[in-house]
C-alpha positions, 0 to 999 in steps of 0.5 A: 541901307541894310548891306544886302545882296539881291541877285536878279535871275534864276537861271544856272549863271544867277543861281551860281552867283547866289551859291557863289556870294554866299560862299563868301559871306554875303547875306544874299537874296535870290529873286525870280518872277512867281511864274518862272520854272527856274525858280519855283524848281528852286523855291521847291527843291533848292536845288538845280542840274548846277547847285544847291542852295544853302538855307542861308539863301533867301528866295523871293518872288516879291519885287520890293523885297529883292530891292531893299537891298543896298547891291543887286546883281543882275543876271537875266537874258539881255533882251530882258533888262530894259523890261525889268529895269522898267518895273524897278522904276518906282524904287529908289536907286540912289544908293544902290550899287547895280552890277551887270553879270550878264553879256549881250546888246539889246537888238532894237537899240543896238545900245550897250547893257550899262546904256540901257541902265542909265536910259531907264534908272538915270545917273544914280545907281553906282553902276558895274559890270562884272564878266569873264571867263568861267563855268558853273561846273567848273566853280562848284567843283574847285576850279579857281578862274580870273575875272573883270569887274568895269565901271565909269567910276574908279571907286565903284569897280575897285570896292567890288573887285576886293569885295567879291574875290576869293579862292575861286575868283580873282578879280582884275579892275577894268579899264575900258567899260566900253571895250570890255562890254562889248568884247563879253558880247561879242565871245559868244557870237564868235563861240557859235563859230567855234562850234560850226568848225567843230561840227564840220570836223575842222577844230583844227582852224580855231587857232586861226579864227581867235586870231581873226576875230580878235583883229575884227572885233580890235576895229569894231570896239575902235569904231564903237569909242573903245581901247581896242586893246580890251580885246585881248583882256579877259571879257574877249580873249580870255574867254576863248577857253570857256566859249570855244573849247569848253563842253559846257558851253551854250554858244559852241554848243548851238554852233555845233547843233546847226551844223547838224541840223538840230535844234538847240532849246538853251538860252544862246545870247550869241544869236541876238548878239550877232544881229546887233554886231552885224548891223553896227558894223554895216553902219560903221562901215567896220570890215568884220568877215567872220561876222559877216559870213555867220549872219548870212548863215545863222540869221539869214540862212543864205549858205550852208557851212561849207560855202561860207567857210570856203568863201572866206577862204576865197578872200583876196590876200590881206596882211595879218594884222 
């Protein structure tokens, strides 16, 4: 093993990841498919609207070259992994370190991320997921963030976290894969609730939705084997900032566009992730009304923002938690 990093994915969160390990010392690889538009702008100009990438970065399109590496991070659209995961097949993983910087649940499964990576490699990667709270804009201009990095191996998430902290990022050691999984999920769903209330004007009731969403979501990672205290870790409530309030965010962003009638072209895992939750909750028999009400509106188009708002209001008196 030759103590490299691979990052998968050129999109703004892996390319930041490939800025940002190098940054620390990190002899990093950034790998994306011959075809993609992210990566030959970044084969070409070494640079994207987010980051340049130093000389020291290795870029590559060759897939054997990107798994030499002892450490690859994975950073691509979840609905994506199990495919990739698929051509990785015929590499060895048995010494490898995988972490998961991405968020979101396989819609045709309904099977958390690290799931999809012991379904398709098996037992043998040293498997972690690394979430939480910040932007890229944020990051390449100085401004420190705390983040989480879980595994089901105590060894693997300790090592991790001392190895990727810095000036910018502190890093806590996770105690619930499954909690913290999901919670990183599931912000983004609720991010696009935070952009409807801001395109209706009603920014006002977002200190009520956290609260709400962090009691449905307590139930749900309850029913899904989870700690429901995770919720209030930062892959949930720590990234209320970053999802609900921030500018730079893709989820509030979507919300705020279909409230207006527009039509939102960046990458919203808060979309396939919805679909997911709603479905697990019916199945769960789990009550999660805010859930509920955004399917109706953004999946199933049902109602219009108002209506939902106002059914919600409508509900009979329940205790606060």
């Amino acid at each position: 093993m030759n103590n490299k990093l691979t990052i998968v994915g050129c999109g703004r969160w892996g390319s930041c990841l490939a800025w940002y390990t190098d940054r620390i010392g990190e002899d990093v690889t950034l790998y994306g498919m011959r075809a993609a538009a992210d990566f030959q702008n970044l084969k070409e100009t070494r640079k994207n609207e987010f980051v340049t990438l130093p000389d020291s970065i290795t870029l590559t399109d060759d897939l054997a070259t990107a798994l030499s590496s002892d450490t690859v991070i994975i950073s691509i659209g979840s609905q994506n992994l199990r495919g990739f995961l698929h051509e990785c097949q015929g590499f060895d993983f048995s010494e490898k370190t995988v972490i998961l910087c991405m968020k979101g649940l396989e819609i045709a499964s309904g099977m958390r991320l690290t799931q999809i990576v012991r379904e398709v490699l098996g037992p043998s990667p040293r498997l972690a997921v690394w979430v939480g709270p910040g932007h890229i804009q944020d990051f390449t201009a100085g401004i420190p963030n705390c983040m989480v990095i879980d595994s089901d191996s105590e060894e693997v998430k300790a090592s991790l976290a001392h190895r990727f902290a810095s000036d910018l990022i502190r890093f806590y050691v996770g105690k619930d894969l499954v909690g913290n999984e999901i919670g990183a999920a599931a912000k983004n769903v609720y991010g696009i609730g935070a952009g409807v209330l801001d395109g209706l004007g009603y920014a006002s009731l977002k200190g009520a939705f956290i609260v709400r969403a962090c009691v449905e979501m307590a139930r749900f990672i309850t029913a899904m084997g989870g700690d429901s205290t995770s919720i209030y870790g930062l892959a949930f409530l720590g990234e209320c900032e970053t999802t609900f309030f921030s500018p730079h965010s893709n989820n509030k962003r979507f919300g705020e566009k279909f409230v207006r009638g527009e039509t939102e072209t960046r990458l919203c895992e808060g979309v396939y992730t919805l679909e997911v939750l709603y479905e697990k909750s019916q199945k769960l028999g789990v009550e999660m009304p805010i859930c509920d009400a955004l399917y109706r509106y953004v999946i199933k188009r049902e109602t219009d923002a108002k209506t939902l708002l106002a059914t919600l209001f409508a509900r009979s008196l329940k205790e606060e938690f």
